[in-house]
C-alpha positions as CSV (number, residue, x, y, z in Angstrom):
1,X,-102.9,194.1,-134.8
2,X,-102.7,190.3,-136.6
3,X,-105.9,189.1,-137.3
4,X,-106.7,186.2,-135.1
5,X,-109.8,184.9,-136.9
6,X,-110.1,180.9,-137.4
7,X,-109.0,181.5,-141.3
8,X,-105.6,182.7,-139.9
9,X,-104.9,180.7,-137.2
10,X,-105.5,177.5,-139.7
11,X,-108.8,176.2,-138.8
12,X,-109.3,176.8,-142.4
13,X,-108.5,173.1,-143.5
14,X,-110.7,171.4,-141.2
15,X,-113.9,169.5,-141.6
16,X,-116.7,171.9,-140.9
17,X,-117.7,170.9,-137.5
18,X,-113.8,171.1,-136.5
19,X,-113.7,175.0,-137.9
20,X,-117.0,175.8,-136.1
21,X,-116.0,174.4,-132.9
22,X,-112.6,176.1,-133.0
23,X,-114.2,179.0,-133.7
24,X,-116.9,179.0,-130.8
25,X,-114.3,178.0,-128.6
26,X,-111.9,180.9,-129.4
27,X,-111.8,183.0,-126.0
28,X,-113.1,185.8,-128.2
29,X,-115.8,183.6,-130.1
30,X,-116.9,184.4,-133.3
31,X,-119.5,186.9,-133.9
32,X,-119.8,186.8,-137.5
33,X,-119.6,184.1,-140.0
34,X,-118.7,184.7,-143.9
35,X,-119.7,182.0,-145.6
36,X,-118.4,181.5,-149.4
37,X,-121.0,180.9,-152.1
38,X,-123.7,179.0,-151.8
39,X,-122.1,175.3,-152.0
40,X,-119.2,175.6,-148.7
41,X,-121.9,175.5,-146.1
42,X,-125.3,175.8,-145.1
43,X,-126.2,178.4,-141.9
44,X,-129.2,176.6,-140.1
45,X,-130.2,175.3,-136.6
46,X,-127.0,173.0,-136.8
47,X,-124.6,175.9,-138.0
48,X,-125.7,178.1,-134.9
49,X,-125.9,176.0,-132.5
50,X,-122.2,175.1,-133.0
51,X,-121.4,178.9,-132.7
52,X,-123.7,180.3,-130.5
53,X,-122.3,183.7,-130.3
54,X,-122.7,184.1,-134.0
55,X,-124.8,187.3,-134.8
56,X,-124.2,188.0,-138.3
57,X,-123.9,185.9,-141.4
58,X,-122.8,187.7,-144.6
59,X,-123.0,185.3,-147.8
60,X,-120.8,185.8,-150.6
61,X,-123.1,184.1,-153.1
62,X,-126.1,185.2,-154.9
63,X,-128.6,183.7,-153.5
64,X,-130.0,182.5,-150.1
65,X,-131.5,179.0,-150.2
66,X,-128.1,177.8,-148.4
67,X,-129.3,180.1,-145.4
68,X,-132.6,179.1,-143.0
69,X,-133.6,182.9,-142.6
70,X,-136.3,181.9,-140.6
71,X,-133.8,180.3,-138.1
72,X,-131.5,183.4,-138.4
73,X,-134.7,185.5,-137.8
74,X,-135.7,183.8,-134.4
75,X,-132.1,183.8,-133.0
76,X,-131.5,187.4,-133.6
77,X,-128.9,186.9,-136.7
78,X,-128.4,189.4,-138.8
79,X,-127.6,188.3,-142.6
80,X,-126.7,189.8,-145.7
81,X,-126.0,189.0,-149.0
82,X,-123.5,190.6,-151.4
83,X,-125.8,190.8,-154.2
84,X,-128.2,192.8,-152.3
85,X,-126.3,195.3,-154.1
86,X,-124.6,195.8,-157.5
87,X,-122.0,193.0,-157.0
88,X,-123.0,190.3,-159.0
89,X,-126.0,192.0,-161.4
90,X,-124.4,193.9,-164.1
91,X,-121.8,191.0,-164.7
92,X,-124.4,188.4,-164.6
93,X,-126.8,190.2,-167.0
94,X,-124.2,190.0,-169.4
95,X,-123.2,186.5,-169.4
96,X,-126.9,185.6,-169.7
97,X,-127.3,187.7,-172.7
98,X,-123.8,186.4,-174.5
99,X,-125.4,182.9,-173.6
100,X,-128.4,183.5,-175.3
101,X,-126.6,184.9,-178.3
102,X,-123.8,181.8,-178.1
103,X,-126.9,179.5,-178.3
104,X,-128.8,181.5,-181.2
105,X,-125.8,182.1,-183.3
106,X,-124.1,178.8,-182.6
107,X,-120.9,180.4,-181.6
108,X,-119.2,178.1,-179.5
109,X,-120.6,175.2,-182.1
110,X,-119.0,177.3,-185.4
111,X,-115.5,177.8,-183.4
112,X,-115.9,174.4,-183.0
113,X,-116.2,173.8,-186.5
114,X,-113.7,176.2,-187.7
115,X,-111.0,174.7,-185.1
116,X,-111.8,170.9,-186.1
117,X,-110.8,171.9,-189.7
118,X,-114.1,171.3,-191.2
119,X,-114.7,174.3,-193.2
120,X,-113.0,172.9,-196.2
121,X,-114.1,170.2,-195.9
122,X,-118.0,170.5,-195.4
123,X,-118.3,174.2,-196.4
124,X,-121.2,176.3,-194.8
125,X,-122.3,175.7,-190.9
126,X,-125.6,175.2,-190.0
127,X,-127.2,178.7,-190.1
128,X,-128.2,180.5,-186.8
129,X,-131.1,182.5,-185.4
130,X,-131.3,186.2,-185.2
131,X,-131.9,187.6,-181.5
132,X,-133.7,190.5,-182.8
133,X,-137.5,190.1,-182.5
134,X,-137.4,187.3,-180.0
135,X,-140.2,186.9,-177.5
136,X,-137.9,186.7,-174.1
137,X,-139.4,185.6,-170.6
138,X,-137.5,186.2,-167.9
139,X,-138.3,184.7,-164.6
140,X,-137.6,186.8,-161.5
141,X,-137.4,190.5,-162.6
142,X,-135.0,191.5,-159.8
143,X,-132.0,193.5,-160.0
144,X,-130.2,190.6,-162.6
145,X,-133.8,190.0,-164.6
146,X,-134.5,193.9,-164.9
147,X,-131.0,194.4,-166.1
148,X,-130.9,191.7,-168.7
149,X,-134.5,193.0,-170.1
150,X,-132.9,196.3,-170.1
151,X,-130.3,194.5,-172.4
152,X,-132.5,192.5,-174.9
153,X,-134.7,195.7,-175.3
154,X,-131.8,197.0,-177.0
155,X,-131.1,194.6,-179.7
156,X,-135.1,194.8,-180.6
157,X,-136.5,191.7,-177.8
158,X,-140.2,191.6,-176.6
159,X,-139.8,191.6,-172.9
160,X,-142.7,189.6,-170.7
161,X,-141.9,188.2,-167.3
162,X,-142.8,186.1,-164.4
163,X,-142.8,187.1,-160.6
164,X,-145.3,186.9,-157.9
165,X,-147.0,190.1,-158.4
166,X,-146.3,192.6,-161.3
167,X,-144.5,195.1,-161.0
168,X,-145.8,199.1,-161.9
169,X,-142.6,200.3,-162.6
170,X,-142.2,198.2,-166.3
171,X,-144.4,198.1,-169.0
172,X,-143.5,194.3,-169.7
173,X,-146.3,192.0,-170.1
174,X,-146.7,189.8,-166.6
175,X,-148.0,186.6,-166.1
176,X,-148.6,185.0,-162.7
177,X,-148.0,181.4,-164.8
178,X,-144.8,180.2,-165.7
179,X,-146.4,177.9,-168.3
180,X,-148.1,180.7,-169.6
181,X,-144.9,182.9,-170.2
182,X,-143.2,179.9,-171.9
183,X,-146.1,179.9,-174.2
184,X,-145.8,183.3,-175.6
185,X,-141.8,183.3,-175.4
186,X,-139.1,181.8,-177.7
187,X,-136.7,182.4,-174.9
188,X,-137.2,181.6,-171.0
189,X,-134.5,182.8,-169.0
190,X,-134.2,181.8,-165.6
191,X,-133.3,184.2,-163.1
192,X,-135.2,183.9,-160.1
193,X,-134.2,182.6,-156.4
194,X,-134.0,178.8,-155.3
195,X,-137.7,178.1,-152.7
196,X,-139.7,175.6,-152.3
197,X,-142.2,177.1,-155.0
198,X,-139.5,177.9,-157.8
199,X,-137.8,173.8,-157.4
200,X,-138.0,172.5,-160.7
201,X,-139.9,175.9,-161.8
202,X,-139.2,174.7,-165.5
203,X,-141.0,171.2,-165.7
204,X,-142.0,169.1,-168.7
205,X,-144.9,171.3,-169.3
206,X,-143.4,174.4,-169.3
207,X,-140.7,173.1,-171.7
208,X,-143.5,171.6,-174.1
209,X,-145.0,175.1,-173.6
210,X,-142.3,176.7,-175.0
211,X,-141.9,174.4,-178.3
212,X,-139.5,172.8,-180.4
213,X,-138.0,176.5,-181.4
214,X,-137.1,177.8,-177.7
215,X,-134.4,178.3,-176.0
216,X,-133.5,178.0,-172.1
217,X,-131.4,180.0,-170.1
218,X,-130.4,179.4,-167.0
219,X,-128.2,181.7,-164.7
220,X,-130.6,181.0,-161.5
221,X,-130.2,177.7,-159.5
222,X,-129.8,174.4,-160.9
223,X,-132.5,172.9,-159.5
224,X,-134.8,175.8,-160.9
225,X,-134.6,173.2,-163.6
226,X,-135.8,169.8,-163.9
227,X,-132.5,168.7,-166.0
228,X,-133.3,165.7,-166.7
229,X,-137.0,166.6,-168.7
230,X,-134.6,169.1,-170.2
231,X,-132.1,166.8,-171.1
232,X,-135.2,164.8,-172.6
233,X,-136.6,167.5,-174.2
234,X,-133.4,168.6,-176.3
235,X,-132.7,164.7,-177.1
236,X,-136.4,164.7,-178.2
237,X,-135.9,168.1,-180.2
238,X,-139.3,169.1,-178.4
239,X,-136.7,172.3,-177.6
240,X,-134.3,173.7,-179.8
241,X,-131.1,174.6,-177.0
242,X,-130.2,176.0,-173.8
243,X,-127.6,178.2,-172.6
244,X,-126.5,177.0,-168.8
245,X,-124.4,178.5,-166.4
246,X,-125.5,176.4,-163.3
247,X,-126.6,172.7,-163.0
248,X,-128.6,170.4,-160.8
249,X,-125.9,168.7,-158.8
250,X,-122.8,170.7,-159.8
251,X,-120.3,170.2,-160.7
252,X,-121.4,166.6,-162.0
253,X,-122.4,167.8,-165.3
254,X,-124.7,165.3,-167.1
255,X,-122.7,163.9,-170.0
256,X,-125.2,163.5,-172.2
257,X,-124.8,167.7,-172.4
258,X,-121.3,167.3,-173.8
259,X,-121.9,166.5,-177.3
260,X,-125.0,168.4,-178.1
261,X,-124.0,171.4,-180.1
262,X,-127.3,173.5,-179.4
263,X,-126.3,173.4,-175.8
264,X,-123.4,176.3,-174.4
265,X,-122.1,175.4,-171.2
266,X,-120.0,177.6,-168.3
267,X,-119.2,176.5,-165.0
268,X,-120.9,178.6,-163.0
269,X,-118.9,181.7,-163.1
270,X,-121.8,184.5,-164.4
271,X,-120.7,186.3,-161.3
272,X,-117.2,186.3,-161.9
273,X,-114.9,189.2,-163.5
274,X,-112.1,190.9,-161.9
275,X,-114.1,193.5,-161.0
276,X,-116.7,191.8,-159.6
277,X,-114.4,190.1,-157.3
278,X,-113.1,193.6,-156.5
279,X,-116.6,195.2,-155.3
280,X,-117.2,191.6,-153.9
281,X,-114.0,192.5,-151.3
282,X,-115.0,195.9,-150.4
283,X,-119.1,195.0,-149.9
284,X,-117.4,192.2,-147.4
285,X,-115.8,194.6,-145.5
286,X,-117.6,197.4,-145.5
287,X,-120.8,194.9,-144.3
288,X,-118.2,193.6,-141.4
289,X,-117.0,197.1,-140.7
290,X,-120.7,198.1,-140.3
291,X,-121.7,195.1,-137.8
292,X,-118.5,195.8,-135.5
293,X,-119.2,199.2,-135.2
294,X,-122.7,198.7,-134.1
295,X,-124.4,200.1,-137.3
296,X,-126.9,198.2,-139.4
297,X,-125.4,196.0,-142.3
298,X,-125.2,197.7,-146.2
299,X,-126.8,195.1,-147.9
300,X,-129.3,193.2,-145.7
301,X,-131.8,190.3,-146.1
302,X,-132.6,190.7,-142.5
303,X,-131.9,193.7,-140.4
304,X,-129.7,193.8,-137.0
């Protein structure tokens, strides 16, 4: 049978209001919305009220600040998330830890170097710092934190973390302050959700906290950050770099970033490997597949 979803039937290039009413007004209206990442729409009173019928909302992105679960929760919506599972975790560990090592070793700064013909010329680069030994705090230890803790152990990293109660299953050192973390830590890496209480999470103090020898990571939110105290703070050398995956208002990336070699940049794509987008297709369906046949979803935020 063709598929006669809104996608299909090209909905798919209209304005959002356009595809939702389209959709609600199918003679079979929609009862289930896929929304793409966190950035192609946000699912609140609006989103549901333009499709009524609506009863499950599975979110291909990482997080959940684009979705009013509260809303979803009084309407009866189901939602899940792909990284409720193993999607997105193991790729994103990585990517956080070849960040950190990009920003300790100067990598991407000595490929640089190397490409711009400057090694005859000016000899030596500007030596790097060892990961080995490093005091890491890691924000959020969920499936992506405990993973890359799991990682940094290996190489020989002090492990302590934030999260909102501590947890019996590690023996890392908690703290229920994030300024206190930073001042124990070399490294703070970001990898909590985006609420109201983790906006702007890393603030002026914590950054002073952490020193003129830290480092940032950030494969989080943007706006987990305050970028432009960061931005300050590495103009200032009151920090000493920061590996970024994710900005503030991607993806306008401030351009004061570009030239600063202690900084390593990506554009947002932690999550993304071919096999990633692989298990990312068969969570999808198999969450869909679930909800049509009446069953709970696989990976849910809240149940059906």
């Amino acid at each position: 049978m063709p598929c006669r979803c809104s996608l299909c039937r090209g909905d798919a290039g209209k304005p959002l209001p356009a595809f939702l009413a389209a959709a609600a007004a199918r003679p079979d209206p929609a009862r289930a919305a896929v929304v793409v990442g966190g950035y192609s729409a946000r699912v609140d009173a609006s989103f549901l009220d333009a499709v009524p019928s609506v009863r499950f909302v599975f979110s291909t992105g990482a997080g959940v600040d684009h979705i009013d679960l509260h809303e979803c929760a009084r309407r009866g919506v189901a939602v899940a998330v792909a990284n409720s599972g193993t999607v997105y975790s193991t790729d994103v560990a990585d990517h956080a830890v070849g960040l950190l090592i990009d920003v300790l070793r100067r990598v991407s700064a000595a490929e640089r170097f190397v490409r711009r013909g400057l090694w005859p010329v000016q000899g030596d680069y500007l030596l790097g710092s060892k990961l080995g030994g490093k005091r890491v705090g890691i924000i959020g230890l969920g499936s992506i934190g405990s993973l890359i803790a799991k990682r940094l152990e290996a190489f020989g990293c002090i492990i302590h973390y934030n999260s909102r109660k501590p947890r019996d299953s590690v023996s890392y050192r908690h703290f229920s302050n994030v300024r206190d973390l930073a001042a124990e830590s070399d490294v703070l890496v970001v990898a909590c959700a985006l609420n109201k209480e983790a906006h702007h999470i890393i603030s002026k103090d914590v950054l002073d906290a952490l020193g003129k020898d830290g480092i940032v990571i950030n494969i989080g939110r943007g706006p987990n950050i305050d970028e432009a105290e960061m931005i300050r703070a590495l103009k200032e050398g009151r920090i000493a770099g920061a590996g970024l995956d994710i900005f503030e208002n991607e993806p306008k990336v401030p351009a004061e970033l570009w030239s600063m070699d202690n900084v390593v940049m990506t554009h947002h794509i932690a999550v993304f490997t071919s096999e990633s987008r692989s298990d990312l297709r068969d969570t999808t369906i198999a969450n869909l597949e679930a909800f049509f046949s009446g069953k709970p979803p696989l990976t849910p935020v809240l149940p059906w």
